[in-house]
C-alpha positions as a Markdown table, in Angstrom:
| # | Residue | x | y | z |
|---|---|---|---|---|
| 1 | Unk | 11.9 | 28.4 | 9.8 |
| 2 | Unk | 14.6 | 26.9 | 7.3 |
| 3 | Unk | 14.2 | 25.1 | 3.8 |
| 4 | Unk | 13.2 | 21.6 | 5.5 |
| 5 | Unk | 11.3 | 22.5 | 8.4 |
| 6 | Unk | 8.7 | 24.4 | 5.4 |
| 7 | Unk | 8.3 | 21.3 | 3.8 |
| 8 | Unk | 7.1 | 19.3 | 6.9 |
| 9 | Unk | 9.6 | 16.9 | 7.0 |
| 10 | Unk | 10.6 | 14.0 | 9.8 |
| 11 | Unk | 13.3 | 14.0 | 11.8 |
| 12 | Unk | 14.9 | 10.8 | 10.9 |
| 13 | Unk | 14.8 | 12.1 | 7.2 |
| 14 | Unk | 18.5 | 12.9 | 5.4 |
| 15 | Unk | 18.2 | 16.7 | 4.8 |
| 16 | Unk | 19.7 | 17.0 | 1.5 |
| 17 | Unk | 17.4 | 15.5 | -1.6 |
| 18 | Unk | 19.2 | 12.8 | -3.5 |
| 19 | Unk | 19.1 | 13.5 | -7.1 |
| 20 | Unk | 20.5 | 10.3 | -8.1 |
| 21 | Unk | 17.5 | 8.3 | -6.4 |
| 22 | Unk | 14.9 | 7.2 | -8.9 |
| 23 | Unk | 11.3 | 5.6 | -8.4 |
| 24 | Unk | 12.7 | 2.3 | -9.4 |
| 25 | Unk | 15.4 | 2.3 | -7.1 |
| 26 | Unk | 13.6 | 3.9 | -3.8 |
| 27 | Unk | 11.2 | 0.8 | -4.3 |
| 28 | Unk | 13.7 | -1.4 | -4.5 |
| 29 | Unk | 15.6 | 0.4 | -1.1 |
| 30 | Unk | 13.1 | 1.0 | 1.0 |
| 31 | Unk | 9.9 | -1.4 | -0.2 |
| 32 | Unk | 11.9 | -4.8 | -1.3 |
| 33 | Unk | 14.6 | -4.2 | 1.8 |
| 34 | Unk | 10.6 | -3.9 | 4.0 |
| 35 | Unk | 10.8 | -7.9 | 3.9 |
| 36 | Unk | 13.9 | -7.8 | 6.1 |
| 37 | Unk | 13.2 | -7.5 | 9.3 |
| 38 | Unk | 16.3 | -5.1 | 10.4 |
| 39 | Unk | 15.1 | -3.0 | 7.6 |
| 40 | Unk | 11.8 | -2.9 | 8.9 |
| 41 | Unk | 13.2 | -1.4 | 12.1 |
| 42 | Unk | 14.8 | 1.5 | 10.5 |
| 43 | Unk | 13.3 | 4.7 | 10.5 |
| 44 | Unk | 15.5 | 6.9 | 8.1 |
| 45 | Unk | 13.7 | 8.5 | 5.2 |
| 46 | Unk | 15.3 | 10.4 | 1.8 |
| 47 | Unk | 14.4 | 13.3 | -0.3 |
| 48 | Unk | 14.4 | 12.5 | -4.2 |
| 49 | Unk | 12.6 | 13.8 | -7.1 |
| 50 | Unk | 10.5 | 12.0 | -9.4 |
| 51 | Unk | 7.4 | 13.0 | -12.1 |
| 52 | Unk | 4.2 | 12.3 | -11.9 |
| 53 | Unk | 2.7 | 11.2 | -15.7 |
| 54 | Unk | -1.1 | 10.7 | -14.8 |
| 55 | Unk | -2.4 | 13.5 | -16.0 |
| 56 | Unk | -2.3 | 15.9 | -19.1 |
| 57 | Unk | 0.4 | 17.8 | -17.8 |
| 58 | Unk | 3.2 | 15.9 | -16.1 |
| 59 | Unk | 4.0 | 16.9 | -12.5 |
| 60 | Unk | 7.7 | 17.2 | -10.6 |
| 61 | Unk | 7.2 | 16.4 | -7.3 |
| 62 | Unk | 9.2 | 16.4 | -4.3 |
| 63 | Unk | 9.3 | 12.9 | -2.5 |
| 64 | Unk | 9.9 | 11.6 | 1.3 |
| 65 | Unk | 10.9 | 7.8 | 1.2 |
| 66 | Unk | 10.9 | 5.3 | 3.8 |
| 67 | Unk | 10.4 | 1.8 | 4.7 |
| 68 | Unk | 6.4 | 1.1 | 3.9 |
| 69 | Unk | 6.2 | 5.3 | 3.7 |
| 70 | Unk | 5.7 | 7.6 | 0.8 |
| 71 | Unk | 4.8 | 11.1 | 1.6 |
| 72 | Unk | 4.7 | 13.8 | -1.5 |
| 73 | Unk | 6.2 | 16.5 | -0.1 |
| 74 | Unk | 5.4 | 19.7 | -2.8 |
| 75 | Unk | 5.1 | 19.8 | -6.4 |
| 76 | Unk | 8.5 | 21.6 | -8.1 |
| 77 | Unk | 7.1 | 24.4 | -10.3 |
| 78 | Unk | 9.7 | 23.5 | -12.8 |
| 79 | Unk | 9.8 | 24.7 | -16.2 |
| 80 | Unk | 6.9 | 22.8 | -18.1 |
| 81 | Unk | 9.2 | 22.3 | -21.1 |
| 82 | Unk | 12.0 | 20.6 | -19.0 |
| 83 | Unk | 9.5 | 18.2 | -17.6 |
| 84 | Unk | 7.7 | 17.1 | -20.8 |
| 85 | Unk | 11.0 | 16.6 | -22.3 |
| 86 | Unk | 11.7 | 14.5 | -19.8 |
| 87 | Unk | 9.0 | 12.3 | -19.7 |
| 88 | Unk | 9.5 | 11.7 | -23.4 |
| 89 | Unk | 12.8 | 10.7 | -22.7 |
| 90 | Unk | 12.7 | 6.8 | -22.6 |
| 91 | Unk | 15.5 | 6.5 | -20.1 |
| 92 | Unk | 13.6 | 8.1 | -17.3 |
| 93 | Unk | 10.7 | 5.4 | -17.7 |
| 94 | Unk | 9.9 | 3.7 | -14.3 |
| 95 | Unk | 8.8 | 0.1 | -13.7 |
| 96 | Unk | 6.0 | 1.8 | -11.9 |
| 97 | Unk | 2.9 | 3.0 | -13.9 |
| 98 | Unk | 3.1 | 6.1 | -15.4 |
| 99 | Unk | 6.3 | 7.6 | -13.1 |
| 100 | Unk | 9.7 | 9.0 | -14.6 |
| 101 | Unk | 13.0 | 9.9 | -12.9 |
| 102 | Unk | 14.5 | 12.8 | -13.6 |
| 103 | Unk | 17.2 | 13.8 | -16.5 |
| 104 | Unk | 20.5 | 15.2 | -16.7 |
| 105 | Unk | 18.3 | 18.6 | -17.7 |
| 106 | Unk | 15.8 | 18.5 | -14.7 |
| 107 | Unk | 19.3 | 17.7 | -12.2 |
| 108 | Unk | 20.9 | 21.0 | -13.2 |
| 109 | Unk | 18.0 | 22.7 | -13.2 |
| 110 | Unk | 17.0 | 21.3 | -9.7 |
| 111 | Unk | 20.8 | 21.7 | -8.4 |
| 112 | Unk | 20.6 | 25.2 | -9.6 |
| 113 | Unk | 17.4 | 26.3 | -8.5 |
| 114 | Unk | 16.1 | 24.1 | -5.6 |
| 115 | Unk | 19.3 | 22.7 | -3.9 |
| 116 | Unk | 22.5 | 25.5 | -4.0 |
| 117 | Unk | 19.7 | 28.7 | -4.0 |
| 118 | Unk | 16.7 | 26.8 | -1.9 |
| 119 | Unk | 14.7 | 29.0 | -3.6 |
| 120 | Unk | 11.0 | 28.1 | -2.0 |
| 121 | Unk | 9.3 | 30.0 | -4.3 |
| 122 | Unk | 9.7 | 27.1 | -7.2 |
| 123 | Unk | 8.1 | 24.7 | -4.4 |
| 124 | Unk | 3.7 | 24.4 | -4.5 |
| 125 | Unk | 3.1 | 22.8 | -1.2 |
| 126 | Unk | 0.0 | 21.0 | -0.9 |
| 127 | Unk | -2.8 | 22.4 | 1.9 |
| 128 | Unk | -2.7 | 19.8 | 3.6 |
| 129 | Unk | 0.8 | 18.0 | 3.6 |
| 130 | Unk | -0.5 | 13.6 | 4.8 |
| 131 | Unk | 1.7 | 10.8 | 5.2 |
| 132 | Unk | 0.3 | 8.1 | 3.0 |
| 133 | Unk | 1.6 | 4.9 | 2.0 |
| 134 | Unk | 2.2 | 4.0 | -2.0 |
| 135 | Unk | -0.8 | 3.8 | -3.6 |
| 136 | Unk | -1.7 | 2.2 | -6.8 |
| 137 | Unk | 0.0 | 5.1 | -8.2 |
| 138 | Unk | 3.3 | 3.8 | -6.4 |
| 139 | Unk | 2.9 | -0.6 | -7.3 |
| 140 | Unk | 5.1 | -2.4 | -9.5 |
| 141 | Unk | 3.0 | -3.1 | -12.5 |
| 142 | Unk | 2.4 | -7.2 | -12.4 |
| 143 | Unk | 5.5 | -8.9 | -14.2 |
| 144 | Unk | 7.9 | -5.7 | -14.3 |
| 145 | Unk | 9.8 | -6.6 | -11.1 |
| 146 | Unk | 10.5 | -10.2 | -9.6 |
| 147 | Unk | 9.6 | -11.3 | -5.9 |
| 148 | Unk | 12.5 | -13.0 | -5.5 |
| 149 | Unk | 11.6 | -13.6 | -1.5 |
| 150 | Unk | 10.1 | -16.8 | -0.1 |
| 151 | Unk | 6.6 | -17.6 | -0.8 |
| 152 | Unk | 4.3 | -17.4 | 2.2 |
| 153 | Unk | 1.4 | -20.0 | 1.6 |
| 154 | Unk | -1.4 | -19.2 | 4.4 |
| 155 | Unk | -3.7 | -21.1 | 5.3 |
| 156 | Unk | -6.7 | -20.7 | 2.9 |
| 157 | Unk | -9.3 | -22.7 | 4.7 |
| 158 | Unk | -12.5 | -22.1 | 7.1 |
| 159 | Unk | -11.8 | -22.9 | 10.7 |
| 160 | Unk | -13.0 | -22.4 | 13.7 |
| 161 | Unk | -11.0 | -20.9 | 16.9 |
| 162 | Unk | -11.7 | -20.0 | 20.3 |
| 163 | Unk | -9.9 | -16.9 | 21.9 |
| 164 | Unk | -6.9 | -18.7 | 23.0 |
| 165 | Unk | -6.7 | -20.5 | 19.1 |
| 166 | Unk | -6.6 | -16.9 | 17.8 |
| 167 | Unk | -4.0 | -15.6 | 20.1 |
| 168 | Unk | -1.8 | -18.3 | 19.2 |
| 169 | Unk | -2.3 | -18.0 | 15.9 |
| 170 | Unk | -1.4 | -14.1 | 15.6 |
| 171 | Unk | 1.7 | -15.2 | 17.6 |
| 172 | Unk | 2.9 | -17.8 | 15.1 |
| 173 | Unk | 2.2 | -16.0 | 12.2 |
| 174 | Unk | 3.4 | -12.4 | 13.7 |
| 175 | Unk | 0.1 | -10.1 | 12.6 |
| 176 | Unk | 0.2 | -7.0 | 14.3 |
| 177 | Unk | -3.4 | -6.9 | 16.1 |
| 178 | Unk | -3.5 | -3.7 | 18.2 |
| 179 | Unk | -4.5 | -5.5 | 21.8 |
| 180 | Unk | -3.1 | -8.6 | 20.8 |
| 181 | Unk | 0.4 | -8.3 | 19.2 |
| 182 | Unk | 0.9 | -4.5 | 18.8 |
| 183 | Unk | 4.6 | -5.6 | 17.9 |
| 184 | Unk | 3.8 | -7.9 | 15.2 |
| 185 | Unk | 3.9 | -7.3 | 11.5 |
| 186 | Unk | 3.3 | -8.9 | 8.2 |
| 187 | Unk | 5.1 | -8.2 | 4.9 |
| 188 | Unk | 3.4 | -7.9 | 1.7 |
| 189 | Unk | 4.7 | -7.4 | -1.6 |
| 190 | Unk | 1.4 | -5.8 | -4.0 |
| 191 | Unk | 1.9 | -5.2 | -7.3 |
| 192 | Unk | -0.6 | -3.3 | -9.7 |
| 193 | Unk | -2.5 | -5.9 | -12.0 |
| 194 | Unk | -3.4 | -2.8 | -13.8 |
| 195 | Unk | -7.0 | -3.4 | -14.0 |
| 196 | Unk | -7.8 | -1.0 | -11.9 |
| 197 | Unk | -10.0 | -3.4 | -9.9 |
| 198 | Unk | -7.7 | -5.8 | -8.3 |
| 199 | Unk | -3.7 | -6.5 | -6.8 |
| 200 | Unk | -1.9 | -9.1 | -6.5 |
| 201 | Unk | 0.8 | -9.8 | -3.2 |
| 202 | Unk | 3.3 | -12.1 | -4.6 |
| 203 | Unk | 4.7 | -12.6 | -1.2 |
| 204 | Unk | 1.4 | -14.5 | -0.4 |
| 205 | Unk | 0.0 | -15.9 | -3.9 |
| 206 | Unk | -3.1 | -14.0 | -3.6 |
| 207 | Unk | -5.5 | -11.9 | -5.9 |
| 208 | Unk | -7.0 | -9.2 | -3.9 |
| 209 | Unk | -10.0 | -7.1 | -4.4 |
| 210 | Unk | -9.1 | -2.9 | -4.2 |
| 211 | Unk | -12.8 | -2.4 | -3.4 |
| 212 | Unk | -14.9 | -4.8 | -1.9 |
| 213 | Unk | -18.7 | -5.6 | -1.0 |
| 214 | Unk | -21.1 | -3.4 | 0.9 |
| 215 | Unk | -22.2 | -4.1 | 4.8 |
| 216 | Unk | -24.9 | -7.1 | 4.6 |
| 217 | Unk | -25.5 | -10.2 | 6.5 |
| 218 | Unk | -22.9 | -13.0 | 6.0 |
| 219 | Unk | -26.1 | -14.6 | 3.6 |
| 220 | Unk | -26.2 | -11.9 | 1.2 |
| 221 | Unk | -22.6 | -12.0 | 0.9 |
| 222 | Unk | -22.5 | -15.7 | 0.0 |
| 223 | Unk | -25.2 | -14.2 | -2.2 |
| 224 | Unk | -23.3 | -11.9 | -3.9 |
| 225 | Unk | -19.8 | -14.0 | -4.0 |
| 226 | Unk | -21.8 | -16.4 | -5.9 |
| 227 | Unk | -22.7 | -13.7 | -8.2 |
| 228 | Unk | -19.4 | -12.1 | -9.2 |
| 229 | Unk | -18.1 | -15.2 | -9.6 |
| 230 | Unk | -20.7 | -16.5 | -12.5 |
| 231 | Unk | -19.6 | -12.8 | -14.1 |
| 232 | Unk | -16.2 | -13.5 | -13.9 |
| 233 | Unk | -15.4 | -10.7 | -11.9 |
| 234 | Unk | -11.8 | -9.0 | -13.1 |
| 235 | Unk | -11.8 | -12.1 | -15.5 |
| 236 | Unk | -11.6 | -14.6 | -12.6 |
| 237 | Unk | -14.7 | -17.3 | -11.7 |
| 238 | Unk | -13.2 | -18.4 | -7.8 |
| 239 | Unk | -13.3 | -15.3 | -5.7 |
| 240 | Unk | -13.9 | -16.4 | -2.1 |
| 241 | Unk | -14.2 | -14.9 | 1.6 |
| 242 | Unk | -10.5 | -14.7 | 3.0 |
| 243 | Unk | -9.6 | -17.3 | 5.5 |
| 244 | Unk | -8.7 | -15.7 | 9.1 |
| 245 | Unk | -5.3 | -15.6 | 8.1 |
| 246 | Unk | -5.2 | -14.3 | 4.9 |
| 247 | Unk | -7.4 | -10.8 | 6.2 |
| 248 | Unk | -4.7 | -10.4 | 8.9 |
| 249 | Unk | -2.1 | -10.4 | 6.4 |
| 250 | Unk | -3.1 | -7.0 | 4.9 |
| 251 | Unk | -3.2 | -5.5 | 8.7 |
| 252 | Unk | -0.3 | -3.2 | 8.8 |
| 253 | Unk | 1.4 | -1.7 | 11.9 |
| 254 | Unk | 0.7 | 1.5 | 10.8 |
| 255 | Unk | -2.5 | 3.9 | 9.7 |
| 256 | Unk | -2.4 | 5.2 | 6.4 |
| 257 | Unk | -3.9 | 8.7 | 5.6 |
| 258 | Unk | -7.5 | 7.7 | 5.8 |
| 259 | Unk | -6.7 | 6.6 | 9.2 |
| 260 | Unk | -6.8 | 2.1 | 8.1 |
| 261 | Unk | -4.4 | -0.4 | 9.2 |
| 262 | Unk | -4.7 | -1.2 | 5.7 |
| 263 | Unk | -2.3 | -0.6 | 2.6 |
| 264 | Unk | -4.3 | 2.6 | 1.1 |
| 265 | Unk | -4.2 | 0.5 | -2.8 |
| 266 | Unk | -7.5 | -0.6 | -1.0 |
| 267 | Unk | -10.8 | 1.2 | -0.5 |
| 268 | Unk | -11.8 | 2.8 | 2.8 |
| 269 | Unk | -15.5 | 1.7 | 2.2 |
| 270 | Unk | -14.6 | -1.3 | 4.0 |
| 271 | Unk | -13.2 | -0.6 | 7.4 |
| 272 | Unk | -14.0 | -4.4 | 8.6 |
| 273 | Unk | -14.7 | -7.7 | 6.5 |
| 274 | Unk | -16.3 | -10.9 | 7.1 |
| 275 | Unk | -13.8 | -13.7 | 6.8 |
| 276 | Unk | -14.5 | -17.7 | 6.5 |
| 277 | Unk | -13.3 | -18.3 | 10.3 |
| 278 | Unk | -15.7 | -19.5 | 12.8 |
| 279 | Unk | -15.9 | -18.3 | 16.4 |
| 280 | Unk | -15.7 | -20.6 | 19.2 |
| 281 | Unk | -18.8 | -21.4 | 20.6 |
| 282 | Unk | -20.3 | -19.1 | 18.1 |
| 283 | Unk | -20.1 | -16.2 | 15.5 |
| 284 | Unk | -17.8 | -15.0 | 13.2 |
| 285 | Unk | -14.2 | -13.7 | 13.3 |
| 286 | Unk | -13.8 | -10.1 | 11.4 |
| 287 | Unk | -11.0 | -8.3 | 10.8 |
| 288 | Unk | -11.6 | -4.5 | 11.6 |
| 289 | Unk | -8.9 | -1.9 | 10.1 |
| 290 | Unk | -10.2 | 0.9 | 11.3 |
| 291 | Unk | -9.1 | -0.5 | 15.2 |
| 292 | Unk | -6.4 | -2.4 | 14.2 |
| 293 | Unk | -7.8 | -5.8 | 15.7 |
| 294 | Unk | -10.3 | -8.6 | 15.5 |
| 295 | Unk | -13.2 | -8.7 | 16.7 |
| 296 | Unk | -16.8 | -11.1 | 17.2 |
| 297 | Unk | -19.5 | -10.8 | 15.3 |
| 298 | Unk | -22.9 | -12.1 | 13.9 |
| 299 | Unk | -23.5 | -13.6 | 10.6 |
| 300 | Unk | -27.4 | -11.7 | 10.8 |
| 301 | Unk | -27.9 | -7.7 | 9.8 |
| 302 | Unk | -26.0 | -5.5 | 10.0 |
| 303 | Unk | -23.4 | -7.6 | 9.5 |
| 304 | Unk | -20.3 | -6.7 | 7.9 |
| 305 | Unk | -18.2 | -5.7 | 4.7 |
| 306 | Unk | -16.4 | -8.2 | 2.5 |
| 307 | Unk | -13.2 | -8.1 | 0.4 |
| 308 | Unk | -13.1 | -11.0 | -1.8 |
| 309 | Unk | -9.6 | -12.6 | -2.4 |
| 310 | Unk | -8.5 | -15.3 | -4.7 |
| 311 | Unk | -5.6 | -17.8 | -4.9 |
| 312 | Unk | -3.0 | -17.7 | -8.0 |
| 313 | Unk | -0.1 | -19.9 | -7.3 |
């Protein structure tokens, strides 16, 4: 088995890791170019180093890039005083929170030991090497980096569609839906509003919760919208139920690690969610991540999950 097949790679990824690639500049290749759709199409991925700041002890890790992908591949076993150095170093700092490219010291060090030796030894892989999509980790903090894209303004209000409504409603809009339009897909652009509680897709205008409500009837809910909006939730007073449209803009063509159509910024807990739509002759419309698709349902017990969205433009 060579150097790349250890690391678990795909086989649309360049073998050879870019040095030159930053955080900043993947994100701008492969997350930004996502919003056209011949990029969306491509399925090349790069190797590319960057340093993980999070914790006490920075870490050098060993990145696979792609449109809408982010895998971390290993963590480089580099020496600890090259890699504090370089997070000190104000020209590695990344528009993304707490993330550093690499310096001219790590590059020689990683030529050296990594690239002309492939020395496997300096690589920690991880026991269990998933695919996973950025997550919070990976957003643009809110206001460090322009959407400079058009704004998508969906519609926000309660309506009510029968099944042949909804179908031509995922057609104009292009959701993927598993059964309905498995070759559909929306484009999002999240950034981090570095709360902790909440992100923001400029592409859309929206405020979105990263967790959400637990199952209850569509009542309780209400109940509990009402609430968190008299708190000011996340410093906001008009949190709402997502129209239809606006829950099917989060459903992505693919599954992130924890196995959700669903950018993985958001919590698991909710696999499906209420939204304001009405069904035709009766019910409500959720939107299920877990399945990839939309489905009936009851507004009585058990009910469903909620994520609460807000607009902002």
């Amino acid at each position: 088995m060579d150097f790349f097949e250890q690391l678990g790679i795909s086989e649309t990824t360049v073998r050879g890791i870019d040095l030159e690639m930053t955080p900043d500049l993947a994100y701008r290749t492969f997350t930004c170019s996502g919003f056209h759709e011949e990029q969306c199409a491509t399925k090349q991925r790069v190797l590319y180093c960057s340093i993980d700041a999070w914790e006490t002890e920075p870490k050098l890790l060993l990145m696979e890039q792609g449109v809408k992908f982010a895998k971390v591949l290993a963590r480089i076993k580099a020496p600890a005083p090259l890699v504090r150095a370089c997070v000190a170093n104000p020209e590695t700092s990344s528009m993304l929170r707490r993330t550093h490219a690499i310096d001219q010291p790590l590059k020689q060090w990683l030529q050296t030991h990594l690239i002309e030796q492939e020395d496997s030894s300096c690589l920690e892989l991880p026991a269990e090497n998933t695919a996973v999509e950025s997550c919070p980790l990976g957003l643009p903090l809110l206001g460090t980096y322009s959407f400079t894209g058009r704004r998508c303004l969906l519609p926000s209000e309660s309506q009510c569609f029968d099944e042949a409504q909804l179908d031509a409603e995922i057609q104009t809009w292009n959701f993927f839906e598993c059964q309905r339009r498995p070759q559909g897909g929306f484009a999002n652009f999240l950034v981090d509003n570095g709360d902790d509680l909440t992100v923001t897709d400029e592409h859309t205008g929206l405020v979105w919760q990263r967790g959400g409500l637990e199952l209850a009837s569509l009542r309780t809910i209400k109940l509990a919208v009402a609430q968190l909006c008299r708190q000011g939730f996340a410093g906001w007073h008009d949190w709402r139920l997502p129209s239809l449209h606006e829950a099917m803009s989060l459903m992505q063509s693919d599954t992130n690690a924890q196995g959700l159509y669903l950018h993985p910024c958001f919590s698991e807990a909710q696999p499906f969610i209420f939204t304001a739509a009405r069904c035709h002759p009766g019910g409500y419309w959720l939107v299920d991540y877990r399945q990839g698709r939309i489905f009936r349902g009851a507004g009585s017990s058990p009910g469903a999950f909620a994520r609460l969205c807000k607009t902002v433009i």
